[in-house]
C-alpha positions as CSV (number, residue, x, y, z in Angstrom):
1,X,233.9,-7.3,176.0
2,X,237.6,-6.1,177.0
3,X,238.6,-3.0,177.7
4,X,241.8,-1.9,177.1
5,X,243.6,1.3,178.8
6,X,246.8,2.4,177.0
7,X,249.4,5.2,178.7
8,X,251.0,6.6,175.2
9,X,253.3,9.4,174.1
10,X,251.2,12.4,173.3
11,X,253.1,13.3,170.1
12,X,251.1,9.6,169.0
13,X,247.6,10.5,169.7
14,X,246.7,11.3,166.1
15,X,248.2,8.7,164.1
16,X,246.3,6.0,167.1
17,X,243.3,7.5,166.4
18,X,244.1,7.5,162.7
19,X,245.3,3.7,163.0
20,X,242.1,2.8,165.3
21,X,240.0,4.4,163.1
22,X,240.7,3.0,159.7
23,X,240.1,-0.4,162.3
24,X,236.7,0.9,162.5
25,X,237.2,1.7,165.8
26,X,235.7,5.1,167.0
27,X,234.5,5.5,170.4
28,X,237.8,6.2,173.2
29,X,238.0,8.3,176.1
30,X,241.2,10.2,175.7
31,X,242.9,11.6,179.2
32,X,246.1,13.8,179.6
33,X,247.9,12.4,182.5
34,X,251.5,12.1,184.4
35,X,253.4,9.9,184.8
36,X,257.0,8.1,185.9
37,X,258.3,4.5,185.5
38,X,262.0,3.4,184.2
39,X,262.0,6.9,182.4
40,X,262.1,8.8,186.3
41,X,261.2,12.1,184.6
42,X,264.5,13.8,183.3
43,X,266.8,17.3,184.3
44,X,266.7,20.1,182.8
45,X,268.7,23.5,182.9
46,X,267.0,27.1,183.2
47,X,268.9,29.8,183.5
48,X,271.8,28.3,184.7
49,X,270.0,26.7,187.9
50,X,269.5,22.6,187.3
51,X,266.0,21.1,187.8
52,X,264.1,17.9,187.3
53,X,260.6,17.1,186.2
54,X,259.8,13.3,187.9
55,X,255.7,13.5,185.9
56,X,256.4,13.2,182.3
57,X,253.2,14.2,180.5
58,X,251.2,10.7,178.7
59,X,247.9,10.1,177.1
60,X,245.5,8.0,178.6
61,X,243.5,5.9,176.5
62,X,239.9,4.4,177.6
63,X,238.2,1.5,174.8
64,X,236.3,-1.1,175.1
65,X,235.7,-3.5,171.9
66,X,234.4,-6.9,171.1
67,X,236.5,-9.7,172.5
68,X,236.8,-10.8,168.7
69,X,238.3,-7.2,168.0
70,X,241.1,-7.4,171.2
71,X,244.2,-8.6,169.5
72,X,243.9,-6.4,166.1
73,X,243.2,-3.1,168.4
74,X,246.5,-4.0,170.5
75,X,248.4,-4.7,167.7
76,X,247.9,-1.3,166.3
77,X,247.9,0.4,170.0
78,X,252.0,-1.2,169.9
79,X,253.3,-1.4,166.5
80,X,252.0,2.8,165.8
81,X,252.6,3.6,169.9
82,X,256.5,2.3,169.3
83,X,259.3,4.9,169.3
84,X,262.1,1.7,170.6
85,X,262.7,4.3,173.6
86,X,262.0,4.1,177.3
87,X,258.8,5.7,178.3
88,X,256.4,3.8,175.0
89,X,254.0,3.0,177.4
90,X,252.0,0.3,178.7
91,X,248.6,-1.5,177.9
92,X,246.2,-2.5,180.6
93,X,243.6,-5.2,179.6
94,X,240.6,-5.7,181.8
95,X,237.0,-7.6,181.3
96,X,233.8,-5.6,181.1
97,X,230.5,-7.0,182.6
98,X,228.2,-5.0,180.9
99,X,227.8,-1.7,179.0
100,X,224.6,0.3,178.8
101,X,224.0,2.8,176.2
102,X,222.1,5.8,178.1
103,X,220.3,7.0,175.0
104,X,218.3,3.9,174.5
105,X,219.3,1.5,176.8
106,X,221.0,-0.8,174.3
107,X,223.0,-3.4,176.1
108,X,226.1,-5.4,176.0
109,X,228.1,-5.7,172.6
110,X,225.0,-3.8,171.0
111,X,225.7,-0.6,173.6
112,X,229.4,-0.3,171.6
């Protein structure tokens, strides 16, 4: 099992899910969060005085799938994720060890 944490655009959320989804991929842990990297936030003007915002807001995605599923779900995480502009996102892939379903204690791949 992988699991795979992407830091997206917010206006992309729905069309993911949507993507993900028609994947038959359902479960995700969804997180607002801030964030900076070659973006560094941007500048703004309010009422005449000049300010800057350095924590853009992102989404935080949290799924974990089959090993066999990995490279369709990133595929659709980057090709429906990609604006061509700076501040896309990024993909973390980790291993999972184990995952326990608390209801009844299913295990592994049958706990997804």
């Amino acid at each position: 099992m992988k699991k795979i944490e992407a830091i997206i655009r917010p206006q992309k959320l729905d069309e993911v899910k949507e993507a993900l989804g028609s994947l038959g991929v359902h479960g995700m842990t969804v997180s607002q969060v801030y964030g900076c990297g070659m973006q560094r936030g941007m500048t703004g003007v309010y009422r005449g005085q000049e300010y800057s915002i350095n924590l853009l807001p992102k989404v935080k995605l949290e799924i974990v799938v089959r090993d066999h599923k990995l490279d369709e779900v990133v595929n659709i995480l980057c090709d429906v994720s990609r604006t061509g502009e700076i501040g896309d996102g990024k993909i973390f892939i980790s291993t999972v060890e184990d995952a326990i379903r608390v209801r009844t204690g299913e295990k592994g791949n049958d706990a997804l």
